[in-house]
Backbone as a printed PyTorch tensor [residue, N CA C, xyz], in Angstrom:
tensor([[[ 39.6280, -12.9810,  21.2950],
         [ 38.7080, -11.9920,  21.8290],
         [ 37.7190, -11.6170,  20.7190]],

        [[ 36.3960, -11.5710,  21.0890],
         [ 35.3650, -11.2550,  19.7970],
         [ 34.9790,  -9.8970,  20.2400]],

        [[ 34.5550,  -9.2460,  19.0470],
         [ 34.2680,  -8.0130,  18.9370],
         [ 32.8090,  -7.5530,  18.7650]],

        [[ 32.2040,  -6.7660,  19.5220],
         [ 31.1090,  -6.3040,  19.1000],
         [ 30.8360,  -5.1800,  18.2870]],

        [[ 30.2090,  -4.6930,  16.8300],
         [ 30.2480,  -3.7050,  16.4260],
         [ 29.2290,  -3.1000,  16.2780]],

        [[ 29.7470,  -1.6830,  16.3820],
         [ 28.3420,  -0.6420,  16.6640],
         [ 28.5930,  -0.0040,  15.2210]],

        [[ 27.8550,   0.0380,  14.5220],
         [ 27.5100,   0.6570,  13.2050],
         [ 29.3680,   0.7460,  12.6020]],

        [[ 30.5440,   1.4880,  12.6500],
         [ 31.6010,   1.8930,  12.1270],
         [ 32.5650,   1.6280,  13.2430]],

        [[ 31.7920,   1.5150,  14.4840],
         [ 32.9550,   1.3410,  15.3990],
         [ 32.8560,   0.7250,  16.5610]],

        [[ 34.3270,   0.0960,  16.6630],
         [ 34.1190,  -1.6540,  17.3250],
         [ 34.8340,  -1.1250,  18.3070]],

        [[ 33.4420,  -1.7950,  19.5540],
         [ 34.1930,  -2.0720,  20.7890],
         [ 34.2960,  -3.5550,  20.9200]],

        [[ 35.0480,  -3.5510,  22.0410],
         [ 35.2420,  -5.1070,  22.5190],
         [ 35.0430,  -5.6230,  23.3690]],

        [[ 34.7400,  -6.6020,  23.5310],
         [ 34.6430,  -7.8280,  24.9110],
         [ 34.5580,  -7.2760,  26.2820]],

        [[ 35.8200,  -6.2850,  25.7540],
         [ 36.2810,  -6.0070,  27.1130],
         [ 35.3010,  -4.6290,  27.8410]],

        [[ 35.1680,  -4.2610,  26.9370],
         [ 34.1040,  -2.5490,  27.1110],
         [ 32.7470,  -2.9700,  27.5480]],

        [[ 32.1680,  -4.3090,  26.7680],
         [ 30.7410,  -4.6400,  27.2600],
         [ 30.4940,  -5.8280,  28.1610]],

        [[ 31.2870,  -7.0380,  28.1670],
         [ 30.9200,  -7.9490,  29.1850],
         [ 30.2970,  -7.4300,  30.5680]],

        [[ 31.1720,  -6.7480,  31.0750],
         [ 31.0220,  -5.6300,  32.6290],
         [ 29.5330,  -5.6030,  32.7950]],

        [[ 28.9860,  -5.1040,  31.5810],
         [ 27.7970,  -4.3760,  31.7110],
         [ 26.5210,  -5.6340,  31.6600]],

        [[ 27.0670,  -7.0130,  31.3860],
         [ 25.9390,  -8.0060,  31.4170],
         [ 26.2040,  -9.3010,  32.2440]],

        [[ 24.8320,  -9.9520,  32.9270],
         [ 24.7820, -10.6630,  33.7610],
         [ 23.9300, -11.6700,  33.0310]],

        [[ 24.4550, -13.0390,  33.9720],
         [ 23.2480, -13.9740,  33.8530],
         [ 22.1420, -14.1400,  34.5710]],

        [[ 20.9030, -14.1960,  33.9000],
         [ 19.7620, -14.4650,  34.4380],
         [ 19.7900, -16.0800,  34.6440]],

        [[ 19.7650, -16.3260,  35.8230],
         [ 20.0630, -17.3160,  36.6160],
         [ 18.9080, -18.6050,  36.5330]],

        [[ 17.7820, -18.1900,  36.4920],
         [ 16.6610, -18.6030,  35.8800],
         [ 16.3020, -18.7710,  34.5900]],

        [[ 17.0550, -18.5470,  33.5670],
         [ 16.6690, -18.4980,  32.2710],
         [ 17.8970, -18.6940,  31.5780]],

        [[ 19.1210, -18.3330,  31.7660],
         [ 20.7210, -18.4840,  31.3700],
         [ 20.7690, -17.9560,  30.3360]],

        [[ 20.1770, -16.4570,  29.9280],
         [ 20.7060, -15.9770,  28.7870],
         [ 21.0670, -14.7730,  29.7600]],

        [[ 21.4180, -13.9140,  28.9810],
         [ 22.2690, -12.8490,  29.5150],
         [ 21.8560, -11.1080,  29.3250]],

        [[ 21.2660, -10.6310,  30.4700],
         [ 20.7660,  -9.8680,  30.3150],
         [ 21.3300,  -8.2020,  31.0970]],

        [[ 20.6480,  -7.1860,  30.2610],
         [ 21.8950,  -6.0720,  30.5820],
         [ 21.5690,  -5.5560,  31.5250]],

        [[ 22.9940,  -4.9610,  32.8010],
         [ 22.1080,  -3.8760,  33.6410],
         [ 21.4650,  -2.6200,  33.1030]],

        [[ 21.0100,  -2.0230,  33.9950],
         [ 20.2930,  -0.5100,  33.8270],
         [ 20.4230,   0.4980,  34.6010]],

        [[ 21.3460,   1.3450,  34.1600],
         [ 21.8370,   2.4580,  35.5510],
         [ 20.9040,   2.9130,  35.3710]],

        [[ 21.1030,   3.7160,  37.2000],
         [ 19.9190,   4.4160,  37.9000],
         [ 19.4260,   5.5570,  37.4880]],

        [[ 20.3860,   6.0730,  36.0630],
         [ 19.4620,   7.3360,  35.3530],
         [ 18.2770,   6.8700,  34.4540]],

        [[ 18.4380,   6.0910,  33.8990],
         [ 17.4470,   5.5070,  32.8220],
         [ 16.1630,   4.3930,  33.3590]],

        [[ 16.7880,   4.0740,  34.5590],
         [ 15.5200,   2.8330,  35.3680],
         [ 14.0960,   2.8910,  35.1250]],

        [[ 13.7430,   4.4650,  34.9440],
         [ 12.3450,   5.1560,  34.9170],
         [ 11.9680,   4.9990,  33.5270]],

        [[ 12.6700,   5.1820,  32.4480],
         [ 12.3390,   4.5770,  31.1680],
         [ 11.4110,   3.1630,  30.5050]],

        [[ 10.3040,   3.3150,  30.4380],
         [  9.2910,   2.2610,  30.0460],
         [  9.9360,   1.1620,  29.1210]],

        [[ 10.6850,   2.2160,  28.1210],
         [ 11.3220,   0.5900,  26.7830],
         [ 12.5840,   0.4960,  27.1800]],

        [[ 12.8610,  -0.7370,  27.8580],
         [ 13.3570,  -1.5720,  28.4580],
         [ 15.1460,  -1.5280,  27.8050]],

        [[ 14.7830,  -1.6460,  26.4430],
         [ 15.9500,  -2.0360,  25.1740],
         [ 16.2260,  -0.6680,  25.5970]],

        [[ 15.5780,   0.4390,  25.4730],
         [ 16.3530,   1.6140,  25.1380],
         [ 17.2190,   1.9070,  26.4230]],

        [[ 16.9900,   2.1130,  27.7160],
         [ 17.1100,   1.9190,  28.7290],
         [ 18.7760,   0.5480,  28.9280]],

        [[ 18.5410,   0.1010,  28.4790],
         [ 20.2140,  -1.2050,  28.2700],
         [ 20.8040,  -0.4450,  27.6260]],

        [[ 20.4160,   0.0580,  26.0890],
         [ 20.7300,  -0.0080,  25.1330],
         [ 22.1120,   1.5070,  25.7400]],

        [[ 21.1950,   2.9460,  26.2100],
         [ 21.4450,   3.5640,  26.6990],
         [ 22.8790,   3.4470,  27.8950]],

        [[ 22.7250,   2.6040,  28.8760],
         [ 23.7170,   2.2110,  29.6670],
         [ 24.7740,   1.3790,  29.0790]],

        [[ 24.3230,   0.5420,  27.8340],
         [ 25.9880,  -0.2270,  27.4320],
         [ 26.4610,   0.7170,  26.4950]],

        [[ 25.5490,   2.0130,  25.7940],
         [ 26.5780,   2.5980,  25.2450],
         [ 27.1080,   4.0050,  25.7660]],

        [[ 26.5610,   4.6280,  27.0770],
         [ 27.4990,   5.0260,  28.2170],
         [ 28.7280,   4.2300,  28.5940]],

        [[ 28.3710,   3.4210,  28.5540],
         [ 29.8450,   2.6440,  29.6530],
         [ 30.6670,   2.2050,  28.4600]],

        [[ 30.5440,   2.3500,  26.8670],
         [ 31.6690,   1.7500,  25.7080],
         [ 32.4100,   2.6510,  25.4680]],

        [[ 31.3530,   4.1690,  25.7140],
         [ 31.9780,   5.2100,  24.8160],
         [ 33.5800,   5.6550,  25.2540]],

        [[ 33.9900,   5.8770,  27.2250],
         [ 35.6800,   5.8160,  27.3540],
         [ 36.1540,   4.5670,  27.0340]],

        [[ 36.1850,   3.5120,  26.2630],
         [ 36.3300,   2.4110,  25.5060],
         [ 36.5380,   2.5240,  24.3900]],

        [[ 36.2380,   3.3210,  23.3780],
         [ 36.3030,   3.7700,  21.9200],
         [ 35.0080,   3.8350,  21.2470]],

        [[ 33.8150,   4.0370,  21.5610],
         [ 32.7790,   4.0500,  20.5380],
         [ 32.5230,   5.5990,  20.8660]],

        [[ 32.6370,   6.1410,  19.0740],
         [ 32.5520,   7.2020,  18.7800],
         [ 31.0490,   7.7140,  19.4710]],

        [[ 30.4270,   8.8100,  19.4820],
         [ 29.5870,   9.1690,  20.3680],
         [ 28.6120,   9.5640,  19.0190]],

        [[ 29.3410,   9.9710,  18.2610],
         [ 28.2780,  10.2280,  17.1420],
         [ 27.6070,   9.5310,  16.2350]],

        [[ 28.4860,   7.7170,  16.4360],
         [ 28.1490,   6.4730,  16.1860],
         [ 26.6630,   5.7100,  17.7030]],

        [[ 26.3620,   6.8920,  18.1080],
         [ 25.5510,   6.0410,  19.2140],
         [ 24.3130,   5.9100,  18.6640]],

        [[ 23.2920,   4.3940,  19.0070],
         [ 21.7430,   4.4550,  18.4000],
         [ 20.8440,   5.4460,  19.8430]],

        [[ 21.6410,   5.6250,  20.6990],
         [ 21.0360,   6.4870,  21.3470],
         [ 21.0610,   7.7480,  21.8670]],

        [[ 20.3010,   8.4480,  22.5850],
         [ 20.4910,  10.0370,  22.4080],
         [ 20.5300,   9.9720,  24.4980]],

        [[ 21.7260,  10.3320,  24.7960],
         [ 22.1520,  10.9440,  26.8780],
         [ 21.0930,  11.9220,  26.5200]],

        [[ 21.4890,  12.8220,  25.7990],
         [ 20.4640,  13.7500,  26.2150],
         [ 19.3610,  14.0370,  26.2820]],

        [[ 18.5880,  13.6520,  25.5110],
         [ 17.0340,  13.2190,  25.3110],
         [ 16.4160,  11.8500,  25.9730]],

        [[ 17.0480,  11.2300,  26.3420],
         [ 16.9480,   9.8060,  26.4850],
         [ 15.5140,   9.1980,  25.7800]],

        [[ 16.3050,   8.9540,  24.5510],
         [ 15.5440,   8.2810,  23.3070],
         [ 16.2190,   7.6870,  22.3950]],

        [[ 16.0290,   6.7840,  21.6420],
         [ 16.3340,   6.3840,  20.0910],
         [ 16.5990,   7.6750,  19.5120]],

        [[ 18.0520,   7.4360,  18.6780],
         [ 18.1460,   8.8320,  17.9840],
         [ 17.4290,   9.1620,  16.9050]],

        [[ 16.5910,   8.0580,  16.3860],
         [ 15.9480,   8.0330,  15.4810],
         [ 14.5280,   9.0130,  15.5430]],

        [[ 14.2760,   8.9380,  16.6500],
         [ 13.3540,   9.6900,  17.7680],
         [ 13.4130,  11.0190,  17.9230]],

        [[ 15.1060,  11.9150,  17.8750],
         [ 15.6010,  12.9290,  18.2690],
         [ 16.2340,  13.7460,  17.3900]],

        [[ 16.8170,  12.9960,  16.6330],
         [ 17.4320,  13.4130,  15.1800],
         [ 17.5090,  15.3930,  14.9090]],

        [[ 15.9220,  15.2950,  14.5810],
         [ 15.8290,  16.4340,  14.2240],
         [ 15.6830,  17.6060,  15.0260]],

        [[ 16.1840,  17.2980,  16.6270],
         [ 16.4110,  18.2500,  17.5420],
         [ 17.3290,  19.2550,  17.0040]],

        [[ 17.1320,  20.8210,  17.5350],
         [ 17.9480,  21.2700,  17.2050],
         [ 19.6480,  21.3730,  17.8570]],

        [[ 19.6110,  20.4160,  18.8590],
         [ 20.6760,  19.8840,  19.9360],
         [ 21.7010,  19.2170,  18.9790]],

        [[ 21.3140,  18.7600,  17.6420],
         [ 21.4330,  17.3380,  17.1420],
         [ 22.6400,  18.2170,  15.7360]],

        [[ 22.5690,  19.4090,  15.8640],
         [ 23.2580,  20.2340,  14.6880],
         [ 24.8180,  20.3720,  15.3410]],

        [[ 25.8800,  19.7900,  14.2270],
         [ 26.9920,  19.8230,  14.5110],
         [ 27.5990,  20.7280,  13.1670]],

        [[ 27.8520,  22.4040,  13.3860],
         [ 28.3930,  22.7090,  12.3210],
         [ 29.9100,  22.2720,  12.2160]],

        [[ 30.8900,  22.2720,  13.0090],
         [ 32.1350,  21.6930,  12.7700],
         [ 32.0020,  20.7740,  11.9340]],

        [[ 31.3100,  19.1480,  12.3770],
         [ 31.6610,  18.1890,  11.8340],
         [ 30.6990,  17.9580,  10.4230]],

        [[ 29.4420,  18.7030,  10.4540],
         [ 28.9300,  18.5980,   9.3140],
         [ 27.4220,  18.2180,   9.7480]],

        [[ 27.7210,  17.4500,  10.7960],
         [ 26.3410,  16.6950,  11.0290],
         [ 24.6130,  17.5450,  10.8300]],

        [[ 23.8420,  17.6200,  10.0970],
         [ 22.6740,  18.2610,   9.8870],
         [ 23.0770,  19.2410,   9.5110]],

        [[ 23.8980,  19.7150,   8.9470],
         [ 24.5590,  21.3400,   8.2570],
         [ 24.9880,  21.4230,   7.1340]],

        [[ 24.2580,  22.2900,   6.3630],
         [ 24.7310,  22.4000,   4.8150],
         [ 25.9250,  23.3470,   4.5290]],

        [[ 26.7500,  23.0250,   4.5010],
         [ 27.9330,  24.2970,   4.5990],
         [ 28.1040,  25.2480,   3.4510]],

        [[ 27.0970,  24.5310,   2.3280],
         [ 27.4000,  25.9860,   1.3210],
         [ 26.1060,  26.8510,   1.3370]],

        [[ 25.3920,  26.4480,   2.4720],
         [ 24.3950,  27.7690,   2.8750],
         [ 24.3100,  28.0290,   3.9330]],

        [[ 25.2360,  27.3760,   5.1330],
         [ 25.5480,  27.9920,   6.3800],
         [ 24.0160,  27.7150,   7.0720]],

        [[ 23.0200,  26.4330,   6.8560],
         [ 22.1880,  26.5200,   7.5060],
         [ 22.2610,  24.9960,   8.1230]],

        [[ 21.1180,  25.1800,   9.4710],
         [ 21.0820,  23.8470,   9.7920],
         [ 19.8260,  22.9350,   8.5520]],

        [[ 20.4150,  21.6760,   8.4210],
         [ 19.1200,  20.8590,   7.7210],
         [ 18.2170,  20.3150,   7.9310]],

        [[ 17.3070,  19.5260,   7.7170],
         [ 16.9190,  18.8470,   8.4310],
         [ 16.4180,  17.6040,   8.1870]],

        [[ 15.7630,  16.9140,   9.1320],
         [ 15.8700,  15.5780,   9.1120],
         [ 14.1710,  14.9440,   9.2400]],

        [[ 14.3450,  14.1900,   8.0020],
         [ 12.6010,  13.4540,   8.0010],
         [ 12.9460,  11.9410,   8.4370]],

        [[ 12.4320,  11.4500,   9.4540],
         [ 12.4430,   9.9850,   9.6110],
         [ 10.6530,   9.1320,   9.5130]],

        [[ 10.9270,   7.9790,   8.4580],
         [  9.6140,   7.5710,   8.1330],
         [ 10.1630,   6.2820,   8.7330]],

        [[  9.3690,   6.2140,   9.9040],
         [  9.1900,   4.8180,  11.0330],
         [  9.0950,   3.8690,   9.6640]],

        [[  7.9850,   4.2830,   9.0540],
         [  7.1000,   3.1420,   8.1430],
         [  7.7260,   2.3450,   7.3030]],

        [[  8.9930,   3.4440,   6.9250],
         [  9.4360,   2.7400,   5.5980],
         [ 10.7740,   2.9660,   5.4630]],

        [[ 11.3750,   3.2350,   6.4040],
         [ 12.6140,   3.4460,   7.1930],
         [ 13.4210,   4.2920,   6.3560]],

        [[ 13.0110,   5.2970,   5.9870],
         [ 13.4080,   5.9760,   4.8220],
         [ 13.8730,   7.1650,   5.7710]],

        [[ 15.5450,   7.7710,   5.6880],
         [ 15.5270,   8.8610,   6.2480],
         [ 16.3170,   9.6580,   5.2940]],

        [[ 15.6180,  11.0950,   5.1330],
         [ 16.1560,  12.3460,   4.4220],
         [ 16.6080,  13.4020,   5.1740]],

        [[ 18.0690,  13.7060,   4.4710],
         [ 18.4350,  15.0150,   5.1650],
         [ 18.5640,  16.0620,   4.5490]],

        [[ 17.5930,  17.3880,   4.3720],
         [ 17.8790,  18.4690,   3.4680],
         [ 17.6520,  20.1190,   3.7370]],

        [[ 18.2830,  20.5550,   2.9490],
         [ 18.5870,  21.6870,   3.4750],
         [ 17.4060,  22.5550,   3.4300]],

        [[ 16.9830,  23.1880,   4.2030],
         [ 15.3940,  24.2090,   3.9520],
         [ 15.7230,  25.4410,   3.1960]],

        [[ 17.2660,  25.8860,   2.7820],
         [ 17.2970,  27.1450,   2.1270],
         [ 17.4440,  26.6990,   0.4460]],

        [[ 18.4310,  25.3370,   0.3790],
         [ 18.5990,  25.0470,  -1.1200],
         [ 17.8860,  23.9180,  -1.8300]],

        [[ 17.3300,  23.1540,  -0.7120],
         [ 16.6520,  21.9280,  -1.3060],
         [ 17.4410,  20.9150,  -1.2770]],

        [[ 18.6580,  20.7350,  -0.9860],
         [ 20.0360,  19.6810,  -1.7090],
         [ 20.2840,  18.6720,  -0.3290]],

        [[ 20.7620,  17.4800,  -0.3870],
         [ 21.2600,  16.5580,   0.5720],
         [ 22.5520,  17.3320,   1.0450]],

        [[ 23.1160,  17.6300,   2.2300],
         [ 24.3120,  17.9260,   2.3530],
         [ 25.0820,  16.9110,   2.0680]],

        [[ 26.3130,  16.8630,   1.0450],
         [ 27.1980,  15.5630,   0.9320],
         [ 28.0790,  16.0680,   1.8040]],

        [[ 28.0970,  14.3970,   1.9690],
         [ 29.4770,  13.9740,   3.3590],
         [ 29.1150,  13.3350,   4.2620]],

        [[ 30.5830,  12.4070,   4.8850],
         [ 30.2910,  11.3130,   5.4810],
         [ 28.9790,  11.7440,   6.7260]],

        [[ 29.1180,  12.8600,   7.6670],
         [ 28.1400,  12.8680,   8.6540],
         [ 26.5940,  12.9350,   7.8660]],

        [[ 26.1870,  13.1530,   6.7530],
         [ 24.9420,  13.1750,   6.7200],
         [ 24.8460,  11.7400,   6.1130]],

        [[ 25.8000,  10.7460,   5.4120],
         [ 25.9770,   9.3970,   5.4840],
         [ 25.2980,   8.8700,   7.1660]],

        [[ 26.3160,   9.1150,   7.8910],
         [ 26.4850,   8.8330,   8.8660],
         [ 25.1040,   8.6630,   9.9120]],

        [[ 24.3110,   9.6750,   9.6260],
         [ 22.7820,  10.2940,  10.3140],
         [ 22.2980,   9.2310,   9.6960]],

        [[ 22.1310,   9.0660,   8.3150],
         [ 21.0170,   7.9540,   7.7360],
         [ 21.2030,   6.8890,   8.6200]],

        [[ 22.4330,   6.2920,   8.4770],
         [ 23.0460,   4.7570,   8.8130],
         [ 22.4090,   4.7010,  10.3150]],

        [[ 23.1150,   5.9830,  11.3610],
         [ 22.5130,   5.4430,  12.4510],
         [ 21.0250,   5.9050,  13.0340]],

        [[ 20.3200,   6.2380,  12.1490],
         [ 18.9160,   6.1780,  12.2950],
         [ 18.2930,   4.9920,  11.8420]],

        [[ 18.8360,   4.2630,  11.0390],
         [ 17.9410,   3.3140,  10.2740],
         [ 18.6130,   2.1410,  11.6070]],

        [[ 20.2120,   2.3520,  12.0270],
         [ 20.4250,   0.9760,  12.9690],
         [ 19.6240,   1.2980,  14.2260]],

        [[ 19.2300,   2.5190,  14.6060],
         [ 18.1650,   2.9120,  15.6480],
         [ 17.2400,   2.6640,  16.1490]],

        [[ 16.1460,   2.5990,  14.6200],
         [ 14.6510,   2.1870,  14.2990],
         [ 15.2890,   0.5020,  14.3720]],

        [[ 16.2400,  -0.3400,  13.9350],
         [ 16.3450,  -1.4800,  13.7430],
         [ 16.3270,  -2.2330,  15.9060]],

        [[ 17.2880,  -1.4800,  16.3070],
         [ 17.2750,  -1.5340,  17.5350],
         [ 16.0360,  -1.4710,  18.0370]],

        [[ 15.0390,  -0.2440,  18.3300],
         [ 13.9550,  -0.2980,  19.2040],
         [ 13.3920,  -1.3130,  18.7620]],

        [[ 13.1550,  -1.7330,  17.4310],
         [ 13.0320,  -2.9880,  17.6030],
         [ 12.9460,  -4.4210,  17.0550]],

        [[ 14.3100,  -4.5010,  17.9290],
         [ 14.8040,  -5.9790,  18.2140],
         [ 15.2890,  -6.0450,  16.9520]],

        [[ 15.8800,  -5.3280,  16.2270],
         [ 16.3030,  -5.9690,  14.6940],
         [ 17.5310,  -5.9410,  14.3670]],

        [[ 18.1960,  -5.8820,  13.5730],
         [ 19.3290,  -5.7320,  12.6740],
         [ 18.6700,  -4.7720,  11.6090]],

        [[ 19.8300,  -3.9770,  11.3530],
         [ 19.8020,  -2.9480,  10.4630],
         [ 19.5760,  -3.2410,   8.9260]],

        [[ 20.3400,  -4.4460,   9.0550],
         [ 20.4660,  -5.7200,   7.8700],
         [ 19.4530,  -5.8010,   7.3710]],

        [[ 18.1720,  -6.0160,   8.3360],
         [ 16.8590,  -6.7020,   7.9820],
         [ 15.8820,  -5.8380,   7.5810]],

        [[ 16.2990,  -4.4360,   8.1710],
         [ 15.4240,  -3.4750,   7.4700],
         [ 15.2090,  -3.4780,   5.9240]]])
């Protein structure tokens, strides 16, 4: 059984086949698109969106997703919503100033910073790890890339 991996966490075979068909005319294999996202212009985000709805009761962490249910966008796109602040887990939160941080994403140069507006400092820890990684596999996704290649 081969595995597909999403940034830290692997689903399998079994979580995504479901979700893809052959184009019968062309024989590569292309994804459906549930009927929430159909209206969505970029196409990728729109797949991208529905195979990682249908992995996540499968095991892909939700905070490992390149895309945003709620915004329906690239998280790379959304990041710095204030929706996007997880004080429990850390995510966009500096915990030794109790504020949310925030988040610069440069399309251009795929450079993303996360910092705090009261101290100036990166919050350390894996979730603000975590924000970089899946913003940069985000921007790599919309398009068509590997994260690799960035």
């Amino acid at each position: 059984m081969s595995e597909h991996r999403t940034a830290q966490t692997t689903v399998t075979d079994a979580a995504v086949t479901p979700l893809l068909r052959r184009d019968r005319h062309r024989g590569h294999r292309i994804a459906r698109v549930d009927a929430a996202y159909a209206g969505l212009r970029d196409r990728a985000l729109a797949e991208t969106l529905t195979a990682e709805d249908a992995a996540e009761p499968h095991g892909l962490d939700p905070l490992e997703r390149l895309t945003c249910r709620t915004h329906r966008r690239w998280v790379h796109e959304c990041i710095a919503s204030p929706q996007h602040v997880f004080v429990v887990t850390g995510h966009r939160w500096c915990r030794d100033c109790s504020t949310a941080a925030n988040v610069a994403v440069d399309q251009l140069t795929w450079h993303v910073s996360v910092t705090c507006p009261r101290c100036g400092h990166t919050p350390a820890g894996v979730a603000t790890r975590q924000i970089v990684r899946t913003c940069r596999a985000s921007m790599a996704a919309a398009q068509g890339r590997t994260a690799d290649a960035a």
